[in-house]
mmCIF file as gemmi writes it, N, C-alpha and C atoms, coordinates in Angstrom:
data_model
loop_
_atom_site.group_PDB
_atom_site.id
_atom_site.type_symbol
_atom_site.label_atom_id
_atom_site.label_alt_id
_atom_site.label_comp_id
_atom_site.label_asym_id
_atom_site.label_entity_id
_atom_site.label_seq_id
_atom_site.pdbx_PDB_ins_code
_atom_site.Cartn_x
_atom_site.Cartn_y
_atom_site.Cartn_z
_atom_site.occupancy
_atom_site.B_iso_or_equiv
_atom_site.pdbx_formal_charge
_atom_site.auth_seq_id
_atom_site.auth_asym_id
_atom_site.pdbx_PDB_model_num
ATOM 1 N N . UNK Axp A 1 ? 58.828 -22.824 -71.924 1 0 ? 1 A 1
ATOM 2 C CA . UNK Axp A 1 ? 57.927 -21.805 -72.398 1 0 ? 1 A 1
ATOM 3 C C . UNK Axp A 1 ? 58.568 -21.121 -73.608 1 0 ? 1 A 1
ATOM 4 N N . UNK Axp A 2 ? 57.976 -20.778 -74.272 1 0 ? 2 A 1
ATOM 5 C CA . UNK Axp A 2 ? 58.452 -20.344 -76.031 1 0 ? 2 A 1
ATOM 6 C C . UNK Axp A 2 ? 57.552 -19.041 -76.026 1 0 ? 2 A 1
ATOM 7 N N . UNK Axp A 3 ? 58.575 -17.5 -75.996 1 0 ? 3 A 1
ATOM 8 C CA . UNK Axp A 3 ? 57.662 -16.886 -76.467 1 0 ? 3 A 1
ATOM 9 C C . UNK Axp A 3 ? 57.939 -16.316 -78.016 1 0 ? 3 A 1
ATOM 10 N N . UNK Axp A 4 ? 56.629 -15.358 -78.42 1 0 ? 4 A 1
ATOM 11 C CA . UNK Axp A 4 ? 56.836 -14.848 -79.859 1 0 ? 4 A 1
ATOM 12 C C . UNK Axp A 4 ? 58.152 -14.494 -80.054 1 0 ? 4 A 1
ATOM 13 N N . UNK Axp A 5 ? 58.73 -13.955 -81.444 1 0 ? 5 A 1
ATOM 14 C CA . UNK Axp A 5 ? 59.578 -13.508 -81.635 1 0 ? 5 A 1
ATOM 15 C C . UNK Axp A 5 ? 59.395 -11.824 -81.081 1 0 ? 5 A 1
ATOM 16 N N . UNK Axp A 6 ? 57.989 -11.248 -81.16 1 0 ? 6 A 1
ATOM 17 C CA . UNK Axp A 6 ? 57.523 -10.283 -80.411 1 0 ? 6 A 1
ATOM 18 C C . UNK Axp A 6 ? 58.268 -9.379 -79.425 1 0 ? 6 A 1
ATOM 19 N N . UNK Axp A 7 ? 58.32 -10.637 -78.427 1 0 ? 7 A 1
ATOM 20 C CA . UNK Axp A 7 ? 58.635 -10.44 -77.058 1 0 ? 7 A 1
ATOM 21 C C . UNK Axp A 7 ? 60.019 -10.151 -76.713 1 0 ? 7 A 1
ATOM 22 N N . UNK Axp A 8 ? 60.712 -10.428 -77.478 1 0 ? 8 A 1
ATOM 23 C CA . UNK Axp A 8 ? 62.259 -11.202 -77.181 1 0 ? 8 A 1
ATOM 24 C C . UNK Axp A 8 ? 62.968 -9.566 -76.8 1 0 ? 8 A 1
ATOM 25 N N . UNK Axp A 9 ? 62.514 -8.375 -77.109 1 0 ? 9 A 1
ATOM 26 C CA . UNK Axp A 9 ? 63.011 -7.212 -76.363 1 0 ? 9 A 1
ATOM 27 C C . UNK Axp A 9 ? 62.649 -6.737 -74.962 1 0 ? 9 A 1
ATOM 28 N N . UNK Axp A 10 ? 61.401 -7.164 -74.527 1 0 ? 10 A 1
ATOM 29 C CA . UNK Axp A 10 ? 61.032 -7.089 -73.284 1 0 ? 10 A 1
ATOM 30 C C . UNK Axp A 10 ? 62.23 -7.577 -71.751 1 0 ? 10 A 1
ATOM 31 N N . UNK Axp A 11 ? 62.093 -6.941 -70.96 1 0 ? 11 A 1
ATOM 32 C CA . UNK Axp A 11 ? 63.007 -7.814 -70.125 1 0 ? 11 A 1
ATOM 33 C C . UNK Axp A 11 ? 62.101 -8.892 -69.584 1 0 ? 11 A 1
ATOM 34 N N . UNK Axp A 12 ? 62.832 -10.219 -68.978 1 0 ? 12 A 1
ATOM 35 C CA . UNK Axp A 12 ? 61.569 -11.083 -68.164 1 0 ? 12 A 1
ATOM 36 C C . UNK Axp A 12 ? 62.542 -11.55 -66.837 1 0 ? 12 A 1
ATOM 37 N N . UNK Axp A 13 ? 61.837 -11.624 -65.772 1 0 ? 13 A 1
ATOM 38 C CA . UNK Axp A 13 ? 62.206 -12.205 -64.992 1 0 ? 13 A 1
ATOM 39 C C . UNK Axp A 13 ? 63.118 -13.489 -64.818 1 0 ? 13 A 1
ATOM 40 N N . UNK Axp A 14 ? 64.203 -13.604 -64.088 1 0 ? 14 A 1
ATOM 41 C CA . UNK Axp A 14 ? 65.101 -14.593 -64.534 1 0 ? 14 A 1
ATOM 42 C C . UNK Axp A 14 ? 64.162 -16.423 -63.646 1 0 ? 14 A 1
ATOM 43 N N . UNK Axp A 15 ? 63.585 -15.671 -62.432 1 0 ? 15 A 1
ATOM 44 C CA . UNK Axp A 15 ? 63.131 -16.93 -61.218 1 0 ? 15 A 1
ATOM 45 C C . UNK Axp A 15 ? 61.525 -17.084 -61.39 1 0 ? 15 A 1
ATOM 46 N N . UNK Axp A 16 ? 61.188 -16.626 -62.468 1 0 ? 16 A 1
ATOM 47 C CA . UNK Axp A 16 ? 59.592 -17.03 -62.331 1 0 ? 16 A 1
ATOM 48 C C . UNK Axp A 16 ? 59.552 -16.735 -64.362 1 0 ? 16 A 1
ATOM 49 N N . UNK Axp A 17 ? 59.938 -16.617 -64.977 1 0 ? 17 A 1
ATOM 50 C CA . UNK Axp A 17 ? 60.292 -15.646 -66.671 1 0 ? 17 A 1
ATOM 51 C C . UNK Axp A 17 ? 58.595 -15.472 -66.694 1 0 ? 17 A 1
ATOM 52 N N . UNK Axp A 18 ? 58.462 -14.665 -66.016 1 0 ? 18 A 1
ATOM 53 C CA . UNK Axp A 18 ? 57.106 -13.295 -66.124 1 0 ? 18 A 1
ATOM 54 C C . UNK Axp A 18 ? 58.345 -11.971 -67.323 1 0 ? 18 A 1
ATOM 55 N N . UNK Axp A 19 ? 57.586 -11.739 -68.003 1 0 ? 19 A 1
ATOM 56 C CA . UNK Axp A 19 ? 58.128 -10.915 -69.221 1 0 ? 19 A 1
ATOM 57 C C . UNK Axp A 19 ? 57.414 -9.378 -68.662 1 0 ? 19 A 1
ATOM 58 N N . UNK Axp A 20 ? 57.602 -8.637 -68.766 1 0 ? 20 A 1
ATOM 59 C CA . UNK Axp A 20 ? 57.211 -7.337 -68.483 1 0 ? 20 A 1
ATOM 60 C C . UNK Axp A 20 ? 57.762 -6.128 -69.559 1 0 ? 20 A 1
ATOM 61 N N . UNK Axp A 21 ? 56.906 -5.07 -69.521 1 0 ? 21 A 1
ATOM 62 C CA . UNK Axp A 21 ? 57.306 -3.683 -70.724 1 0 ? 21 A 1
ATOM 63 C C . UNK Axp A 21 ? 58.509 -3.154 -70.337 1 0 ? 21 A 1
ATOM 64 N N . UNK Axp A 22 ? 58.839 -2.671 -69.244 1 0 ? 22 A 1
ATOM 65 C CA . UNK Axp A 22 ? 60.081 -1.861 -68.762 1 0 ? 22 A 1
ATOM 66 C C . UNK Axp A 22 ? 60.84 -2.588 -67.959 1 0 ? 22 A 1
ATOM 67 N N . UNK Axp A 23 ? 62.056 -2.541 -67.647 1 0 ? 23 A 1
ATOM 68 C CA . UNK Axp A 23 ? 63.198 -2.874 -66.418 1 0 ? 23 A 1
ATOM 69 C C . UNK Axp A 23 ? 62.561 -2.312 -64.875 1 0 ? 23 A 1
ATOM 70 N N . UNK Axp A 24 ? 62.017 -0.957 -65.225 1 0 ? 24 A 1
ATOM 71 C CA . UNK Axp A 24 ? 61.59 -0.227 -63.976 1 0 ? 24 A 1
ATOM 72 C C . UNK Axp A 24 ? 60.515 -1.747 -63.053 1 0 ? 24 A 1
ATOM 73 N N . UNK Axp A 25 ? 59.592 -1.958 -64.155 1 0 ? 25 A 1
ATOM 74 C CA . UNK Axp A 25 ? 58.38 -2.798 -63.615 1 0 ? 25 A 1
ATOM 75 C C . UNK Axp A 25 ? 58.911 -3.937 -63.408 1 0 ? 25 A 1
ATOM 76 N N . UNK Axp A 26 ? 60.159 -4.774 -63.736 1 0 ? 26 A 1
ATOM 77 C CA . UNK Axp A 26 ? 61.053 -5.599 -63.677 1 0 ? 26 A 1
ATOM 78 C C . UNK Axp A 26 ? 60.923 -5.728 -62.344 1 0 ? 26 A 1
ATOM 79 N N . UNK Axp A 27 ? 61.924 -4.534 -62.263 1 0 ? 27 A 1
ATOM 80 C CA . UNK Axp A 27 ? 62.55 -3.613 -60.851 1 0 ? 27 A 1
ATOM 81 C C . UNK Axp A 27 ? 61.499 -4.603 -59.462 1 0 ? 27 A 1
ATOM 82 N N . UNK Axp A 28 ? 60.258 -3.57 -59.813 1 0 ? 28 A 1
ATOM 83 C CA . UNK Axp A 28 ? 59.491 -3.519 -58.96 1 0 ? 28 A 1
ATOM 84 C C . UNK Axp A 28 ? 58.839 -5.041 -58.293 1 0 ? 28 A 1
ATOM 85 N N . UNK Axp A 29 ? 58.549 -5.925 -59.459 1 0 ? 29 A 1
ATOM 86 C CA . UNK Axp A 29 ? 58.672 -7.573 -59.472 1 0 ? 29 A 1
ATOM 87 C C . UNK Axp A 29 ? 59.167 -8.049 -58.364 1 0 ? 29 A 1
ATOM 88 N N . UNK Axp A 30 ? 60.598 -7.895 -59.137 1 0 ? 30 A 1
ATOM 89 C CA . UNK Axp A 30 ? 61.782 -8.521 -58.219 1 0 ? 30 A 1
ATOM 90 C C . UNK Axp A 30 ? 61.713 -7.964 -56.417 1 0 ? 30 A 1
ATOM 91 N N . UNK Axp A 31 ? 61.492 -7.233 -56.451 1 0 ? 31 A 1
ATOM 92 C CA . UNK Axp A 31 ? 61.087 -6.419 -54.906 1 0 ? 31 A 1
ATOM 93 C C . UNK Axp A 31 ? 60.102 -6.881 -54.364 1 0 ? 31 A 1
ATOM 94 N N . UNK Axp A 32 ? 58.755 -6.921 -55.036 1 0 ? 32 A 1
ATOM 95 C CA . UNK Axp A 32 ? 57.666 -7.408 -54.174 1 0 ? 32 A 1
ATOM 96 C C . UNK Axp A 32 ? 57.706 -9.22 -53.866 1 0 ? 32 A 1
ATOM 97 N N . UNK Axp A 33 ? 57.754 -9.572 -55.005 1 0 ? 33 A 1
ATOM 98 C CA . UNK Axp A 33 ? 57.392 -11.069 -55.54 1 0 ? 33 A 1
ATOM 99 C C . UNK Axp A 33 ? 58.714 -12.206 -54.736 1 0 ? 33 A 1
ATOM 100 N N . UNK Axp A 34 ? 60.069 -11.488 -54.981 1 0 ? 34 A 1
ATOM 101 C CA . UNK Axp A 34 ? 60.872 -12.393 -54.554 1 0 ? 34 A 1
ATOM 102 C C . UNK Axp A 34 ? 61.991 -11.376 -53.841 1 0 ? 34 A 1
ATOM 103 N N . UNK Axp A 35 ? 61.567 -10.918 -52.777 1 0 ? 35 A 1
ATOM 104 C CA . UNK Axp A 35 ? 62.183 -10.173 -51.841 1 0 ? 35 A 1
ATOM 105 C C . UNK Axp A 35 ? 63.355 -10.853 -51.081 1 0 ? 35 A 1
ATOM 106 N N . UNK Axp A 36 ? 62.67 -12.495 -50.173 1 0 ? 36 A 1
ATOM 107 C CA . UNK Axp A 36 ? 64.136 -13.32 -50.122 1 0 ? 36 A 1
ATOM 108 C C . UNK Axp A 36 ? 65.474 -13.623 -50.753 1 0 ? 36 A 1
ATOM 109 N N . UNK Axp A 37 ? 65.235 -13.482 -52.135 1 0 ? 37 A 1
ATOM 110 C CA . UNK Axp A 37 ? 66.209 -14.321 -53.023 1 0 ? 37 A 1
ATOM 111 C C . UNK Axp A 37 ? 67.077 -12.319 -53.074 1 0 ? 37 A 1
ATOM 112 N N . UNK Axp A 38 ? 66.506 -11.265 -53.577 1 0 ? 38 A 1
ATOM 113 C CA . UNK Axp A 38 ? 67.166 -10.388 -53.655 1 0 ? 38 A 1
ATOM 114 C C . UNK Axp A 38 ? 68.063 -10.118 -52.198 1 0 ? 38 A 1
ATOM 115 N N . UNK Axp A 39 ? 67.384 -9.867 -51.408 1 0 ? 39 A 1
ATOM 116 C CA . UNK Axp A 39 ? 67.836 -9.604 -49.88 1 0 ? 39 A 1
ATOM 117 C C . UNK Axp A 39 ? 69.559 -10.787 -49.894 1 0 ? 39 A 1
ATOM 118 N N . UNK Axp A 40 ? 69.261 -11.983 -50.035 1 0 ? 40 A 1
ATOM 119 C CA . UNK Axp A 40 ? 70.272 -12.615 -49.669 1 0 ? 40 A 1
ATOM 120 C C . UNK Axp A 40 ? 71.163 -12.309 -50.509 1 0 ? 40 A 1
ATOM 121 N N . UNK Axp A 41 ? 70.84 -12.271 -51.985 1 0 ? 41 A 1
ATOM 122 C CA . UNK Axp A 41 ? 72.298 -11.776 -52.931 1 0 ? 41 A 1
ATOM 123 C C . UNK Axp A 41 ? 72.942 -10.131 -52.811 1 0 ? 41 A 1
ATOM 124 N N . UNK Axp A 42 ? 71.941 -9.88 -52.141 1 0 ? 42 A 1
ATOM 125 C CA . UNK Axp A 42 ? 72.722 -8.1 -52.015 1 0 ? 42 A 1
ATOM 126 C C . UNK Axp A 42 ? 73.556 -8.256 -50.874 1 0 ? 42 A 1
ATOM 127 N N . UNK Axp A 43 ? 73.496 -8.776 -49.358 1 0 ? 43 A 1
ATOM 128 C CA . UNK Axp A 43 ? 74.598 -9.706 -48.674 1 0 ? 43 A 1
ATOM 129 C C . UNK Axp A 43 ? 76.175 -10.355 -49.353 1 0 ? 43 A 1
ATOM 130 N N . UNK Axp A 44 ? 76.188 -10.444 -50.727 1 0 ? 44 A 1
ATOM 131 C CA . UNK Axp A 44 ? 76.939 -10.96 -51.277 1 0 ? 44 A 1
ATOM 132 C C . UNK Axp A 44 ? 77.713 -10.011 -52.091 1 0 ? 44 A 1
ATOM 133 N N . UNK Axp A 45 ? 78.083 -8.687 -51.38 1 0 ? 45 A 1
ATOM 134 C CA . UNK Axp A 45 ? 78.894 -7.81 -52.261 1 0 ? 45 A 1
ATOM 135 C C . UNK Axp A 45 ? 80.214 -7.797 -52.479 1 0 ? 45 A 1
ATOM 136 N N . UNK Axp A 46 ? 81.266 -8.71 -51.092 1 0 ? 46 A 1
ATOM 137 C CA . UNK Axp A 46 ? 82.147 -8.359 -51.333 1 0 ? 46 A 1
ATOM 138 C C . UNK Axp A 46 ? 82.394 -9.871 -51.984 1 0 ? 46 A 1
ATOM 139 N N . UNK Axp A 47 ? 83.245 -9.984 -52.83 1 0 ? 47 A 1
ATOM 140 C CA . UNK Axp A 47 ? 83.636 -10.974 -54.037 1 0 ? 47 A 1
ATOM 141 C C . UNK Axp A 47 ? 85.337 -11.205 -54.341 1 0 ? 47 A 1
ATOM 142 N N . UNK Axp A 48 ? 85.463 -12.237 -53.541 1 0 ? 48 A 1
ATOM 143 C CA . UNK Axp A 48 ? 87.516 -12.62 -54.161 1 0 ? 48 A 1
ATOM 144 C C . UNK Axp A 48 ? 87.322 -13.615 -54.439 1 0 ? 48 A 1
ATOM 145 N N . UNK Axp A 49 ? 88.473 -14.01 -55.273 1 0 ? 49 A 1
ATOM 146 C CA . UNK Axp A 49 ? 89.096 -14.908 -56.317 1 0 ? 49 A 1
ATOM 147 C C . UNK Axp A 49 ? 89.023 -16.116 -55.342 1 0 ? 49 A 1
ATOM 148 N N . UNK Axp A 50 ? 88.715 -17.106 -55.832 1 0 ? 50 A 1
ATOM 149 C CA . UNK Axp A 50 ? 88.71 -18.687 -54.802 1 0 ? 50 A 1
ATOM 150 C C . UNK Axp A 50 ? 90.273 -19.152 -55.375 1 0 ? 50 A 1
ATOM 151 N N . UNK Axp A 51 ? 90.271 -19.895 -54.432 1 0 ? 51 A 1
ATOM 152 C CA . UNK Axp A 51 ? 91.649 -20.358 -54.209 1 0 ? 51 A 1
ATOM 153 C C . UNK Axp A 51 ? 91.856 -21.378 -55.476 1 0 ? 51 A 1
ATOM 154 N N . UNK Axp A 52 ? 93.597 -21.107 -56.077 1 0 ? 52 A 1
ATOM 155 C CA . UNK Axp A 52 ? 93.694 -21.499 -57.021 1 0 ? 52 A 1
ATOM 156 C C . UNK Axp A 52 ? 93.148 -20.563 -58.577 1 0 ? 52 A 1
ATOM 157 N N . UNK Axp A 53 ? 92.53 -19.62 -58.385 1 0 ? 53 A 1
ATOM 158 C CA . UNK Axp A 53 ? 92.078 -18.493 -59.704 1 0 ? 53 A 1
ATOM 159 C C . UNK Axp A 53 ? 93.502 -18.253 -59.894 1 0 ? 53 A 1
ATOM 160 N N . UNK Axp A 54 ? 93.459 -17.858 -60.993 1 0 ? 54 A 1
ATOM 161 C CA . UNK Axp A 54 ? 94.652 -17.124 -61.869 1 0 ? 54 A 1
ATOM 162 C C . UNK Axp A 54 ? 94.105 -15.786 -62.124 1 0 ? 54 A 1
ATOM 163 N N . UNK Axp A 55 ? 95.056 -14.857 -62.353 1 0 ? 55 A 1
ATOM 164 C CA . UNK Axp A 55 ? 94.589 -13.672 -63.036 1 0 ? 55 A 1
ATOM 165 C C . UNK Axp A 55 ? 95.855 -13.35 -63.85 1 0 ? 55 A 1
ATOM 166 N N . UNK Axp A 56 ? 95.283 -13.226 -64.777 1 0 ? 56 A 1
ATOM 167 C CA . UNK Axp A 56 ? 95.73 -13.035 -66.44 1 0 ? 56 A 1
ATOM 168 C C . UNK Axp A 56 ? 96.104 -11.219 -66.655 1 0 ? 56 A 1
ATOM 169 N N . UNK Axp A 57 ? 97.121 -10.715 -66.57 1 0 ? 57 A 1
ATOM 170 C CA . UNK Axp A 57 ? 97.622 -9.246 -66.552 1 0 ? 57 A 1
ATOM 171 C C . UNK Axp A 57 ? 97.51 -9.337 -68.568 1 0 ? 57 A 1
């Protein structure tokens, strides 16, 4: 899908790219439309290094 050059400030949805005016209405999208996919990644808060990462001081 190709949109105008128009558009390209709008935010859009990353799992369906529905484009919308505000983040708020984004927001609200993401809540109604794809409630599964949010629900399971908010489950996913705590976050460590997989085995073998380096960390670079």
């Amino acid at each position: 899908m190709v949109l105008p050059l128009v558009d390209e400030h709008k935010p859009k949805c990353y799992l369906c790219h529905e484009g919308f005016e505000t983040i708020e209405k984004l927001r609200e999208h993401q809540n109604l439309k794809h409630e599964d996919f949010v629900e399971s990644n908010e489950k996913q808060t705590t976050r460590e290094p997989a085995p073998g990462d380096v960390t670079v001081f």
